[in-house]
C-alpha positions as CSV (number, residue, x, y, z in Angstrom):
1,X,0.0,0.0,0.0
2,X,2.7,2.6,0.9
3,X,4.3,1.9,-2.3
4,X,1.3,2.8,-4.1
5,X,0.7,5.5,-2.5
6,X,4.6,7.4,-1.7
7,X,6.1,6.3,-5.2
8,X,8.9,8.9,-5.3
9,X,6.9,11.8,-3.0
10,X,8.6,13.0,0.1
11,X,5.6,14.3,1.4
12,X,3.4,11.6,0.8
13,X,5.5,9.3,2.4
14,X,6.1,11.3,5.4
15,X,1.5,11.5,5.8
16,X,2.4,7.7,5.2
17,X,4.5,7.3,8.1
18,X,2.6,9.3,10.4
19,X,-0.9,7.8,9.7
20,X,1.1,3.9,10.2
21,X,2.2,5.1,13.4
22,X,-1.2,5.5,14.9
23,X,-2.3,2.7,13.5
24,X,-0.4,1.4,17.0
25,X,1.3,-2.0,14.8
26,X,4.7,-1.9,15.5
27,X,5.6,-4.4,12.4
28,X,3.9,-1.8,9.8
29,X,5.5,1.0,10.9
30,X,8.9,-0.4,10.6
31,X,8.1,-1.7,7.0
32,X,6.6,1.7,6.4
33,X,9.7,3.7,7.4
34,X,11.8,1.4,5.3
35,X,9.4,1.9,2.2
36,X,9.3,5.7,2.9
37,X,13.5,5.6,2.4
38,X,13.4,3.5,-0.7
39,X,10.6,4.4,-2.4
40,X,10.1,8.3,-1.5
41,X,13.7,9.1,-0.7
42,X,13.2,9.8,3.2
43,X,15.6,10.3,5.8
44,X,17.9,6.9,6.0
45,X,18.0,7.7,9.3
46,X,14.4,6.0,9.7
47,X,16.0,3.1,9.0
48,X,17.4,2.9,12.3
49,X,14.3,3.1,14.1
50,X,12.9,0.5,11.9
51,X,16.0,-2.0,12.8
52,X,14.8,-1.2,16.3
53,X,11.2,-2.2,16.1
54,X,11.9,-5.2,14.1
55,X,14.4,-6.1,16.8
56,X,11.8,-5.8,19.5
57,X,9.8,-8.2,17.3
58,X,12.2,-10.6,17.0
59,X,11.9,-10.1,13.5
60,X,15.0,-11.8,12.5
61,X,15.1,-12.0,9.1
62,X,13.2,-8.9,7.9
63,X,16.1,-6.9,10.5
64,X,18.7,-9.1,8.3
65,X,17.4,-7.4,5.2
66,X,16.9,-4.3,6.2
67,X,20.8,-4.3,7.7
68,X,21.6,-5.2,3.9
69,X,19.5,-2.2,2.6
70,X,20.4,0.4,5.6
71,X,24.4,-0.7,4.6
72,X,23.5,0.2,1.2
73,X,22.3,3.4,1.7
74,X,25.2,4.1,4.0
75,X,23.1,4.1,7.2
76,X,24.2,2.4,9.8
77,X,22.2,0.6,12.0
78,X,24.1,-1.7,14.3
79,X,27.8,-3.0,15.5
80,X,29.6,-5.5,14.1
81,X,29.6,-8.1,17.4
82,X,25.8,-7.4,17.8
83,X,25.1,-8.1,13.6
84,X,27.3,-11.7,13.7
85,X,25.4,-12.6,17.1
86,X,22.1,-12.2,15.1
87,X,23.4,-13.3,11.7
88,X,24.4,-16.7,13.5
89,X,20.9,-17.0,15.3
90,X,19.2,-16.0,12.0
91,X,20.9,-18.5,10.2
92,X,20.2,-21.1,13.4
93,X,16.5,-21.0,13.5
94,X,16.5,-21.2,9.5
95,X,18.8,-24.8,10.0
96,X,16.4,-26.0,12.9
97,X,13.0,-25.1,9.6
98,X,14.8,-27.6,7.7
99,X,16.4,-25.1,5.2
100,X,18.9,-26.2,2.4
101,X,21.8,-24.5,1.7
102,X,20.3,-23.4,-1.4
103,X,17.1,-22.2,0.6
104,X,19.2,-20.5,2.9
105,X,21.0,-18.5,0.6
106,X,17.4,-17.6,-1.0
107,X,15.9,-16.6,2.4
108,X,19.2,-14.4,3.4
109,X,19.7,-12.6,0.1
110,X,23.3,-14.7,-0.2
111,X,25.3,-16.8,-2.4
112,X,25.6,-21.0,-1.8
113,X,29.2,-20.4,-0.8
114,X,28.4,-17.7,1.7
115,X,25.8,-19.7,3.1
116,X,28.8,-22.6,3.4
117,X,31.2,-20.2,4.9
118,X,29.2,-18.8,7.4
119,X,27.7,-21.9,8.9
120,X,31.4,-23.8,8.6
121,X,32.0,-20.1,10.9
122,X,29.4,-20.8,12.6
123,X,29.9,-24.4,14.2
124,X,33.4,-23.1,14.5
125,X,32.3,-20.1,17.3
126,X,29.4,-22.1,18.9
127,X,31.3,-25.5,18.7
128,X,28.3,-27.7,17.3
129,X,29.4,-30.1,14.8
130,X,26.0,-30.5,12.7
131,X,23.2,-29.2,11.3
132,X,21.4,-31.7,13.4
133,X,22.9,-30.9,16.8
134,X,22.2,-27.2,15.7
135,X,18.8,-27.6,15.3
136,X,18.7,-29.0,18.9
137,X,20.0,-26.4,20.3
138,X,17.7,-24.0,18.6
139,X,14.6,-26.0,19.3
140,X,16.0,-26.4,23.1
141,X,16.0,-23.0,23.5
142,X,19.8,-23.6,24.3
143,X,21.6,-21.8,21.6
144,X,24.0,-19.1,22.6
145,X,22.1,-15.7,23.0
146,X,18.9,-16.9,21.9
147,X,15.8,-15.4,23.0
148,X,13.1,-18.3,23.3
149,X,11.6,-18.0,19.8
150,X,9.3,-21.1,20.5
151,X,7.4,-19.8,23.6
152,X,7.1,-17.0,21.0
153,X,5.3,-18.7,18.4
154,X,1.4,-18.4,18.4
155,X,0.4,-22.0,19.7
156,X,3.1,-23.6,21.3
């Protein structure tokens, strides 16, 4: 909807952003701040506020995408430390779905042989020595730094 509506107007997008946020849903307005930068030119600077939200969600891999597109518009949005520590449980939870290689690399906006790298990085830091004992870990709630994303879901 806000793409329809902001498509390359500053103003627009900014009526946009303020009508989302009194809407009172935390996951639009983060998506609308990040649609107002790329599609109306807004302040990258909303991007930051947006990586915020989505963190508070435990949005894990829109907040992996948005990094990518706050990087490329030069705004940063967190520290290196604090992205691997998510990149590692982003790509965690993904291993304990089931996810290939090659579906991880579609679901992180990567290559095959980043997706290789960073989980041969990953068992390396965390010192699991399989997808399989990964997956445990996640589903145990045991991983390093992981915020219990199963009480989380709806129904468990």
């Amino acid at each position: 909807m806000v793409r329809l509506i902001v498509d390359g107007d500053a103003g627009a997008a900014a009526e946009a952003v303020e009508w989302t946020r009194r809407q009172e849903r935390p996951y639009e307005v983060a998506r609308t701040l990040e649609r107002a930068v790329r599609w109306a030119g807004a302040d990258p600077g909303l991007l930051a506020e947006a990586y915020d939200i989505l963190g508070a969600l435990g949005a894990l891999l829109h907040r992996s995408r948005l990094r990518q597109f706050a990087r490329h518009r030069g705004a940063p949005v967190a520290g290196r430390a604090e992205t691997v520590a998510e990149g590692d449980l982003l790509l965690a939870v993904l291993v304990a779905e089931g996810l290939s290689n090659r579906e991880l690399a579609a679901a992180t906006q990567s290559s095959e042989k980043s997706v290789e790298g960073r989980l041969s990085r990953l068992f390396a830091r965390t010192g699991y020595r399989s997808r399989v004992e990964l997956a445990t870990a996640v589903l145990a709630g045991t991983f390093p730094g992981q915020v219990d994303i199963v009480s989380a879901v709806p129904g468990r």
